[in-house]
N, C-alpha and C positions, 0 to 999 in steps of 0.2 A: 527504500522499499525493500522490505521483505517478507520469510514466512512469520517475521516475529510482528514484523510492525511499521511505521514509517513516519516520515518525519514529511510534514505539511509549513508552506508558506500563507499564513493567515493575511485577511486584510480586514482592516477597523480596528477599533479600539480598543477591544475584550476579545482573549484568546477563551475557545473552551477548554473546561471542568469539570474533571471527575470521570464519568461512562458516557462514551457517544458512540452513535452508529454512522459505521462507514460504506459509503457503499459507490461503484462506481462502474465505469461499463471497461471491462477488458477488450484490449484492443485485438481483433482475430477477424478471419475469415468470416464464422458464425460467432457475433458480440455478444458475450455473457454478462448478466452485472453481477458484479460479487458485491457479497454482505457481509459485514461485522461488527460484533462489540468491540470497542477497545477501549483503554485507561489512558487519560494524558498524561504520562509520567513525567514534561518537562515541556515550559515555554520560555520565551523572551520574547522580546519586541518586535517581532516577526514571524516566529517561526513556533511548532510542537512536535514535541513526539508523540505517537501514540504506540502503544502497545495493544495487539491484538489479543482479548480475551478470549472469545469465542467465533469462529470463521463458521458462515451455515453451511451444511454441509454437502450441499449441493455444488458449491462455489471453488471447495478446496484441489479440486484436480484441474481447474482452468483454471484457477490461481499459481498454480505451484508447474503446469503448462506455459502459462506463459513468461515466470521468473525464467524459466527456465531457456527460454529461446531467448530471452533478456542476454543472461549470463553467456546463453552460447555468441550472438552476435556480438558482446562485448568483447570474448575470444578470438574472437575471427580477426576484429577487426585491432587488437594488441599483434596478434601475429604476422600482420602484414604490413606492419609499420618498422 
């Protein structure tokens, strides 16, 4: 995950194709769902990437709020090991 795009673990048989929308609930105090288009730029037998065309814009500063306390606890928790 990030502000470009992310990579999903599918299950069945057919990965998606081409333009799909993302959309999912942000984990916080008060849960926002964020929305987007994105391109599948890459699958395999499991897995895709997506690439984030258009984020709506409402969504973009809980988005990029919560990468961001992401990254920080990821810090935290490198530093104390």
């Amino acid at each position: 995950m990030s502000e470009g795009g992310l990579a999903l673990t599918h299950f069945g048989s057919t990965a998606a194709e081409g333009v799909v929308t993302v959309q999912f609930e942000l984990p916080s105090a008060r849960p926002q769902t964020f929305q987007a288009k994105a391109a599948v730029v890459w699958t395999d037998a499991y897995d895709m990437g997506l690439r984030f065309l258009r984020i709506e814009p409402g969504c973009r500063s809980g988005f990029k709020a919560w990468l961001d306390s992401l990254e920080a606890q990821l810090r935290f928790r490198e530093s104390i090991q």
